[in-house]
C-alpha positions as CSV (number, residue, x, y, z in Angstrom):
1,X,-38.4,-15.0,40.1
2,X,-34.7,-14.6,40.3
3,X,-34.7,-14.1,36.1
4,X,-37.8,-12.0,36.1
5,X,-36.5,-9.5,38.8
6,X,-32.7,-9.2,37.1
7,X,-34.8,-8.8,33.1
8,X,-36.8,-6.0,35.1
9,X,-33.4,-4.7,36.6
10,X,-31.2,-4.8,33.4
11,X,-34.5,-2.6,31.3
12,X,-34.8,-0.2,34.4
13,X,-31.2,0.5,34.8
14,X,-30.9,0.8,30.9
15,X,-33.4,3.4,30.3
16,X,-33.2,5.3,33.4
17,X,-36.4,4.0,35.5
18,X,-36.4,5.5,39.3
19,X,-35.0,3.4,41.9
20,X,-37.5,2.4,44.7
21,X,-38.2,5.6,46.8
22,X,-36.8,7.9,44.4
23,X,-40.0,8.9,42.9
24,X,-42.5,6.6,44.2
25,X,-46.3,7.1,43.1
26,X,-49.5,5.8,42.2
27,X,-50.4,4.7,38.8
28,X,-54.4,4.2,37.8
29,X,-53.7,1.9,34.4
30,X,-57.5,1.1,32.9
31,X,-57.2,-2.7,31.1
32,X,-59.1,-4.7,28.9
33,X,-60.4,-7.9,30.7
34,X,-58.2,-10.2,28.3
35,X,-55.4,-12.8,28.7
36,X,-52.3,-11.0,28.3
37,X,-53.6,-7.8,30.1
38,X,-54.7,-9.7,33.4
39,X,-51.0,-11.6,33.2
40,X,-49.2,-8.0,33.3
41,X,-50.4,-7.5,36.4
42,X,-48.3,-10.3,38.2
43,X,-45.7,-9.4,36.0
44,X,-45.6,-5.6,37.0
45,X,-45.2,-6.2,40.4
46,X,-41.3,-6.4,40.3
47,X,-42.4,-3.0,38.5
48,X,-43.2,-2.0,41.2
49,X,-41.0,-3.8,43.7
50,X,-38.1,-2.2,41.3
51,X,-39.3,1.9,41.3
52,X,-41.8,1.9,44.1
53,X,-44.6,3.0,41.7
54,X,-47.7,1.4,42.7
55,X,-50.2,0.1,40.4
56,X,-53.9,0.3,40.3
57,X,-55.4,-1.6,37.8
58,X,-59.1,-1.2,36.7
59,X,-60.2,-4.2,34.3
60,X,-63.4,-3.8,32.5
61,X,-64.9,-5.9,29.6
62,X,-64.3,-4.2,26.1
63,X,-67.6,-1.8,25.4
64,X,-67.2,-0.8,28.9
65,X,-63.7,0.3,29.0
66,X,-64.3,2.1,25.6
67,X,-67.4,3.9,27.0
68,X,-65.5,4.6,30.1
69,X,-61.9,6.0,29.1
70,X,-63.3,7.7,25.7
71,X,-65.5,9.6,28.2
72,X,-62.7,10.6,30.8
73,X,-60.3,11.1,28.2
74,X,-62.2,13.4,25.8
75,X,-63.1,15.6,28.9
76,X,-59.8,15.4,30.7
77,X,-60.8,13.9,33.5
78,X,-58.2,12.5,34.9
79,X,-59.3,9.6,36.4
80,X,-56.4,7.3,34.6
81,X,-53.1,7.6,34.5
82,X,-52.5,5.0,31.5
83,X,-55.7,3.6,29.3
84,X,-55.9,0.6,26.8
85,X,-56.7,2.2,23.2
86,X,-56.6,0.7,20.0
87,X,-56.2,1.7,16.1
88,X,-59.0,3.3,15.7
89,X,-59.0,6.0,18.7
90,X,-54.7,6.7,18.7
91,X,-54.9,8.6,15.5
92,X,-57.6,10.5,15.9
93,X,-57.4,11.3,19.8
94,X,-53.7,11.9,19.1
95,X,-54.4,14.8,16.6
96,X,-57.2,16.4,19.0
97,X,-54.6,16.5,21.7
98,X,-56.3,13.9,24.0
99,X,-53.2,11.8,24.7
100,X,-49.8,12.6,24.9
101,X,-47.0,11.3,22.3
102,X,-44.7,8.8,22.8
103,X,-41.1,8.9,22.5
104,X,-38.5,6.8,24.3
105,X,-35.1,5.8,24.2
106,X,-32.9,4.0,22.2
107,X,-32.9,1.1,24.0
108,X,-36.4,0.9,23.1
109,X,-36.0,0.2,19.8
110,X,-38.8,1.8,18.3
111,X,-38.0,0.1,15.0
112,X,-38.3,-3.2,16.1
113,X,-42.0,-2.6,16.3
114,X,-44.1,-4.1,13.4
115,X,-44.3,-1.3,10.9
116,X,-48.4,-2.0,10.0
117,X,-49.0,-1.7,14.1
118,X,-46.7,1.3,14.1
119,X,-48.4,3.5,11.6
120,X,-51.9,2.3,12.6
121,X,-50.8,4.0,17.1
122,X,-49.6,6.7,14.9
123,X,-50.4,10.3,13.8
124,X,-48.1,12.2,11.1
125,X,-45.1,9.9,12.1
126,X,-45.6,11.0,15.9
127,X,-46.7,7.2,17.9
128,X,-49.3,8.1,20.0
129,X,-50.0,4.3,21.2
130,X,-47.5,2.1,21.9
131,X,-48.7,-1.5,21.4
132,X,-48.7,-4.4,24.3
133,X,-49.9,-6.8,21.8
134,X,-50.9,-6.8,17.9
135,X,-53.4,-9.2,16.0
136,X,-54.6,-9.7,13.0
137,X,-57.9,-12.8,12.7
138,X,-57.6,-15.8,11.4
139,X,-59.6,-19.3,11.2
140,X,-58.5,-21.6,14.5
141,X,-60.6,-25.0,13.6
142,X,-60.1,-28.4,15.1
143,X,-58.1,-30.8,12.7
144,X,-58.9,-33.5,14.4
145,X,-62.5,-32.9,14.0
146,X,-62.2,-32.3,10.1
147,X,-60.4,-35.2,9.7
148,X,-62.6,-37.8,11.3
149,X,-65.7,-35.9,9.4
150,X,-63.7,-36.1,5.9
151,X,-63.6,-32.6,5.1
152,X,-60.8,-29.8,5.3
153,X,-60.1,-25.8,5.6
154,X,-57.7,-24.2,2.8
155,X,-56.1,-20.5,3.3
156,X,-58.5,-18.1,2.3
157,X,-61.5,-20.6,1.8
158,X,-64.5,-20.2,0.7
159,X,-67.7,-19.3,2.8
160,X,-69.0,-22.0,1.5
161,X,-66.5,-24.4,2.1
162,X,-66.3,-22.9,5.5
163,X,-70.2,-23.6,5.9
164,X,-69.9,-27.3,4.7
165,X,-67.1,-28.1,7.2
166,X,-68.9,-26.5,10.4
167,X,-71.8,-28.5,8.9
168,X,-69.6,-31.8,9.2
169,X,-68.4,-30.9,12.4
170,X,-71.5,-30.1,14.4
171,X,-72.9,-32.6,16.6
172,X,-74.7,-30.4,19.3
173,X,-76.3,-34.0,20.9
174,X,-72.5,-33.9,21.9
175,X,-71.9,-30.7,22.8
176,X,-69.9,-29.7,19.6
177,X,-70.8,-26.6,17.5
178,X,-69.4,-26.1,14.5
179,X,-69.0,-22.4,14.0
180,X,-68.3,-20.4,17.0
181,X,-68.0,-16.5,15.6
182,X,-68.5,-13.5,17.9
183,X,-72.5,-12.1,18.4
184,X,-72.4,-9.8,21.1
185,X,-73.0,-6.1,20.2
186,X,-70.3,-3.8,20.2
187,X,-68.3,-1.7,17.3
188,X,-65.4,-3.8,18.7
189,X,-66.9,-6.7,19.3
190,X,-70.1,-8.2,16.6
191,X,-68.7,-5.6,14.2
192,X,-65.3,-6.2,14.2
193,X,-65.9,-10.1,12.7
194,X,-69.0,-8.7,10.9
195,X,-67.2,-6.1,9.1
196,X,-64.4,-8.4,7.5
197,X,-67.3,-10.6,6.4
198,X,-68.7,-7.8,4.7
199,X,-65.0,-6.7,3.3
200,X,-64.7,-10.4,1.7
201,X,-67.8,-9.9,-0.1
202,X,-67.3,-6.7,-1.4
203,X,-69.1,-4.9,0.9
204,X,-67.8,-1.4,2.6
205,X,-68.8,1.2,5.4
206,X,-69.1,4.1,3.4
207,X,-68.6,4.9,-0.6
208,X,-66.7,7.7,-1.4
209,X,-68.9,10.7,-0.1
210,X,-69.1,9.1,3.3
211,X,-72.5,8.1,3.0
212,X,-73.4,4.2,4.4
213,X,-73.8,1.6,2.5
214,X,-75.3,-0.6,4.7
215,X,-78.5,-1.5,2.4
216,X,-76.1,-2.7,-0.2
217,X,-76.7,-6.5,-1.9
218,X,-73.0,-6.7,-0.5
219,X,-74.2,-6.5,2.8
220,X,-77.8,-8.2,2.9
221,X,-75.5,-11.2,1.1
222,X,-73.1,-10.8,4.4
223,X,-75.6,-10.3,7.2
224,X,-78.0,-13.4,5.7
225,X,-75.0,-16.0,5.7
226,X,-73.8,-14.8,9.1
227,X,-77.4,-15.2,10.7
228,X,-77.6,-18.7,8.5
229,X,-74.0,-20.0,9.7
230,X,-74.5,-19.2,13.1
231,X,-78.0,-20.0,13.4
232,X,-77.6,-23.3,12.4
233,X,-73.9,-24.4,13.3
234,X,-73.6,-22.0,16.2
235,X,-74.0,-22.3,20.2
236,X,-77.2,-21.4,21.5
237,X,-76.8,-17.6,22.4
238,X,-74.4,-16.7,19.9
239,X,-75.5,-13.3,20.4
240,X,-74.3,-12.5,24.1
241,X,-70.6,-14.3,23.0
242,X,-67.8,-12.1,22.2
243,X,-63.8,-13.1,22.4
244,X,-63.8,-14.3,26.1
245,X,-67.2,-16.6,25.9
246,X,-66.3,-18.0,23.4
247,X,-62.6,-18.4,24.4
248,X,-64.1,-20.4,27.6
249,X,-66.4,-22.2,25.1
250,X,-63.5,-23.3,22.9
251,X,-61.4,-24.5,25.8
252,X,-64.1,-26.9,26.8
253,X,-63.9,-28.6,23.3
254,X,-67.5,-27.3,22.3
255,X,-66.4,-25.2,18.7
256,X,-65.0,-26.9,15.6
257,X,-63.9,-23.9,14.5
258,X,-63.3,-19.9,15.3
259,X,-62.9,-17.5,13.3
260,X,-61.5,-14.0,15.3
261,X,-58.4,-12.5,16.9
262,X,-54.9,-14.4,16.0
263,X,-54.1,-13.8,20.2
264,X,-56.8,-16.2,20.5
265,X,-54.1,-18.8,19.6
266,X,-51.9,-18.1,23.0
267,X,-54.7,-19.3,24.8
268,X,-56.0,-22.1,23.4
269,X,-56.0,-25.2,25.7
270,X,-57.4,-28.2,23.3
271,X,-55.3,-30.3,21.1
272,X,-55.5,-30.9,17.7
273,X,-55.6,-27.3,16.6
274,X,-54.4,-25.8,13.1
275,X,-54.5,-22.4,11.6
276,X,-55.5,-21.0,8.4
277,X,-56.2,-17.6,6.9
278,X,-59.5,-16.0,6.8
279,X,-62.1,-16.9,4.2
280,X,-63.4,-14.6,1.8
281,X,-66.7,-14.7,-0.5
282,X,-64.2,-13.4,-3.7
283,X,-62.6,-10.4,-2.5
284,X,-59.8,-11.1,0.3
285,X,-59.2,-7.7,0.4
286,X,-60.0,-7.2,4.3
287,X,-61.2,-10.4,4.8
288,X,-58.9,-10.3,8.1
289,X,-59.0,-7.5,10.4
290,X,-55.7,-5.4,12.0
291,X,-55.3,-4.5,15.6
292,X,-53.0,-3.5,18.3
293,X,-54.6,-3.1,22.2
294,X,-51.8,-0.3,22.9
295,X,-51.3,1.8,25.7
296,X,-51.3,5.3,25.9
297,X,-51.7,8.4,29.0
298,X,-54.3,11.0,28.6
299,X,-53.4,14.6,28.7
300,X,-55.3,15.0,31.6
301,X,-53.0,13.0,34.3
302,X,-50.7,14.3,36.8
303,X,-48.2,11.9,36.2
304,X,-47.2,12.0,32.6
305,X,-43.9,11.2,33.3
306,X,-44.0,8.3,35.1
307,X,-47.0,6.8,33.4
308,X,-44.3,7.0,29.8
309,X,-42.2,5.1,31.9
310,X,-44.9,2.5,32.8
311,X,-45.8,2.4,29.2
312,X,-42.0,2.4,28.0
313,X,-41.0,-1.0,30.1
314,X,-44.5,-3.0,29.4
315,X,-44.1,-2.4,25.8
316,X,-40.6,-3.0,25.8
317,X,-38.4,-6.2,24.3
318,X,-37.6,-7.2,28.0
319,X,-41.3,-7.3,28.7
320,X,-41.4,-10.3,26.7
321,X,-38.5,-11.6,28.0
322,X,-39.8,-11.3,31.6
323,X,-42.8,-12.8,30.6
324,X,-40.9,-15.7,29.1
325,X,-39.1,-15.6,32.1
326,X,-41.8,-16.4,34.5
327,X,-42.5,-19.0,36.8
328,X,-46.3,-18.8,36.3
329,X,-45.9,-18.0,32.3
330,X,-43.1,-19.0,29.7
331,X,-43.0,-18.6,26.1
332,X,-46.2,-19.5,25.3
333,X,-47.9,-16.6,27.5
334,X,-45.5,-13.4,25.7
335,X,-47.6,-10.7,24.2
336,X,-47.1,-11.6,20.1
337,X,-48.2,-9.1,17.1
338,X,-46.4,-6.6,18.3
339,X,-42.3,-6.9,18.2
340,X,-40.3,-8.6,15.2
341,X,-37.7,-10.0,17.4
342,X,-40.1,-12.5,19.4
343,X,-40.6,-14.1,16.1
344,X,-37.0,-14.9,16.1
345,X,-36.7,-16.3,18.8
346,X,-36.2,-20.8,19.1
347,X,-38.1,-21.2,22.5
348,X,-40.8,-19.1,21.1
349,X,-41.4,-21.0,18.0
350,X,-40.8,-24.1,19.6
351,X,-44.1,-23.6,21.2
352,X,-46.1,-21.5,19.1
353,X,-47.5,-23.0,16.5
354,X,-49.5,-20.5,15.2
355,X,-46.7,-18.2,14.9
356,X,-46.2,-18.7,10.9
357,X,-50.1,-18.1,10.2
358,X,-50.3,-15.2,12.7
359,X,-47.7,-13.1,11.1
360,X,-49.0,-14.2,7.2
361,X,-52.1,-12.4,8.5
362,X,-51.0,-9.4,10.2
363,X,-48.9,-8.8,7.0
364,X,-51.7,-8.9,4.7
365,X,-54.1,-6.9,5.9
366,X,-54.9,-4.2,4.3
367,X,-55.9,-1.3,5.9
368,X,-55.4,1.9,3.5
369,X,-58.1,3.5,2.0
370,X,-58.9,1.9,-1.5
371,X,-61.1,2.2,-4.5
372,X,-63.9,0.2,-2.3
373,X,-63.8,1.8,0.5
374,X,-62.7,5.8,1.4
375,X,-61.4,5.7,5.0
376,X,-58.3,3.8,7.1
377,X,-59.2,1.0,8.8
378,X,-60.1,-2.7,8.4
379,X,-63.4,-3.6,10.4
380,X,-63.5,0.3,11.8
381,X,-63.2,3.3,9.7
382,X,-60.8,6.0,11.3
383,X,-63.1,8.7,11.7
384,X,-64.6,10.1,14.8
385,X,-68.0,9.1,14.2
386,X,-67.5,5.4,13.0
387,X,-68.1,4.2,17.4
388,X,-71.0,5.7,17.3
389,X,-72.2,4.2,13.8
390,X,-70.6,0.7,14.7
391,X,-72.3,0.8,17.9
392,X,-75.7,1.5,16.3
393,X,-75.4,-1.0,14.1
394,X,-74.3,-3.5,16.3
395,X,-77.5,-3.8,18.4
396,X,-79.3,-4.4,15.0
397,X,-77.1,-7.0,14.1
398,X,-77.5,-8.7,17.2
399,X,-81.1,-8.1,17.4
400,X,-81.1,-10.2,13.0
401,X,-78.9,-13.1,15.1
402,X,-81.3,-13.5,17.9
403,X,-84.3,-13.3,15.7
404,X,-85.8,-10.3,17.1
405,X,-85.9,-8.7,13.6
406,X,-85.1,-10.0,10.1
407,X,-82.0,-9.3,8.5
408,X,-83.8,-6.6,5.9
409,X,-85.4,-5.2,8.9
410,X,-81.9,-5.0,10.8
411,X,-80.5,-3.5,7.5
412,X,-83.1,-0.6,6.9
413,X,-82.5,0.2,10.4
414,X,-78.5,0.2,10.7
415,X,-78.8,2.2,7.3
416,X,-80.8,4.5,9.2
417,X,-79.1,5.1,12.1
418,X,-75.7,5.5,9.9
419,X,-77.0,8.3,7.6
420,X,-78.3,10.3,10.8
421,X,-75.4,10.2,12.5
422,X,-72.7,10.9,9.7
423,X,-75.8,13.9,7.9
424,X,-75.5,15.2,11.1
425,X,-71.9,15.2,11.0
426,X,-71.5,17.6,8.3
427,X,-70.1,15.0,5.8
428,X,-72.9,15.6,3.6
């Protein structure tokens, strides 16, 4: 505690922070229900002890903090102080004047900051976002599993091959599934793993007059080998799981492999785990996804200034090291994705093994607009209508997993839905 409290010191004392009872207040921060989120908040409280700001943390599961802080924000309510955002809202809620930018000191380092996570919190060079941890998605798939089955997974496999080792590796009379891949509908959630799946085999959002394409072959291909993996290699369920279900499923040795968020790997409790980079159907080209859960402060607060402070020391270098630091924590726990120097650091490799394949993945993900596809964005497109169009076509997908409709039927209807919403946008 002793370390933690002198890190929190030295970064306070550096960059100007109030001392306790100099300018004490309350801070309203709304979280995502994840890991590293729920760990800053034992972390934070020699934040507190240190300025006398208080800390009120609201933590909601993903769709619902999206539906909640896109409503209070757009309408500057006021009800937080400091929200979790992501890629796809930074941008555009940054340019509409919804959250304030971000600029800090030097101590900061601003560079230090991985340049794809940068640009993607950014608007015309101006950070908007500043990132508490980044990710990329990889596969996560038990070695020890493939091994005794005979079979293996390569960098950038195939589906197929992917297919034939969760076939090898399923034995649900023992309570092992092969393939454990998210299900539960949200643009964030189903889509986000759906929509590199799509990417890898050719598949795209939108062509280049914004209209859908979701009743292309590339698709149907997609959506029909999704249903077919999961359905028969998958937990029962599959579509109510989402990053934490199956996080707790994975824990309790029942997946052979998981395909989804690189953070996943800080987490993971099992032995016998290796790492590879996402598979693809031919085209790699956003077969793994980009992310950053950042933090930023709505324009409609009363305490801008202290919640840039906040934001300023929980996204800072000695952030990590006060994690590290930690009694309850250590190396293993720091948010990763986000900073270049925790990569260089010995106790941090020493005991993350999944640091090599994290980075190779964050790296090569491609998120600018290309001949395939005309927006920003790996599994979202950044354009304000793309949450409402993911979450549209997220119920039908979930609806093809559980049976409830057939994949042409979930297809005609996402295709639908999409072409309402972005006719009625004006974009055509």
């Amino acid at each position: 505690m002793k370390a933690l409290q002198a890190s929190a010191l030295a970064l306070m004392a550096a960059t100007g922070f109030a001392q306790a009872g100099s300018h004490a207040s309350e801070l309203t921060i709304a979280i995502v229900n994840n890991g590293h989120m729920i760990n800053m908040q034992k972390v934070a409280e020699a934040y507190t002890a240190e300025t006398g700001v208080k800390l009120k943390w609201v933590s909601l599961e993903e769709g619902v903090l999206r539906e909640q802080v896109t409503s209070d924000t757009a309408t500057g309510g006021g009800q937080y102080d400091v929200i979790n955002i992501g890629m796809q809202e930074a941008p555009i809620w940054g340019a509409a004047g919804w959250i304030e930018p971000l600029e800090f000191g030097a101590e900061y380092d601003m560079d230090d900051i991985l340049p794809a996570i940068r640009a993607g919190l950014s608007h015309e060079g101006t950070m908007y976002a500043a990132p508490f941890y980044g990710e990329s998605s990889m596969v996560m798939y038990r070695k020890d599993l493939t091994d005794a089955a005979g079979v293996s997974v390569a960098d950038n496999d195939s589906w197929d091959n992917i297919k034939a080792a969760a076939a090898a590796m399923h034995d649900p009379d023992n309570g092992v599934y092969g393939a454990c891949l998210r299900g539960k509908p949200g643009w964030g959630d189903n889509m986000a793993f759906i929509t590199t799946m799509v990417n890898s085999f050719g598949g795209a959002w939108f062509d280049a007059d914004f209209k859908p394409t979701i009743d292309s072959d590339e698709w149907r291909a997609a959506i029909n080998f999704y249903v077919d993996l999961l359905g028969n290699y998958g937990p029962p369920g599959s579509e109510g799981n989402s990053f934490n279900e199956i996080l707790a499923l994975y824990n309790e040795g029942k997946c052979g492999m998981w395909i989804d968020a690189t953070i996943a790997a800080s987490f993971l409790e099992v032995d016998g785990v290796a790492y590879a980079q996402s598979p693809n159907a031919g085209n790699p080209v956003g077969a793994n996804w980009l992310w950053a859960w950042a933090m930023a402060v709505p324009t409609g607060t009363a305490n801008t200034d202290e919640a840039k402070a906040f934001i300023e020391w929980a996204t800072s270098k000695e952030y990590v090291q006060a994690v590290a630091n930690h009694p309850d924590f250590g190396w293993g726990s720091v948010p990763t994705g986000q900073r270049a120097s925790t990569y260089m650091f010995d106790e941090f490799k020493a005991v993350a093994s999944f640091a090599g394949a994290e980075m190779a993945a964050i790296e090569s993900a491609a998120p600018e607009a290309t001949d395939l596809k005309p927006y920003v964005g790996v599994q979202f497109a950044a354009i304000p209508e793309f949450p409402q169009v993911g979450s549209a076509v997220a119920q039908e997908m979930a609806a093809a997993l559980s049976g409830a409709k057939s994949v042409d039927e979930a297809l005609a209807a996402s295709q639908a839905a999409a072409d309402a919403i972005m006719s009625e946008a004006g974009y055509y």
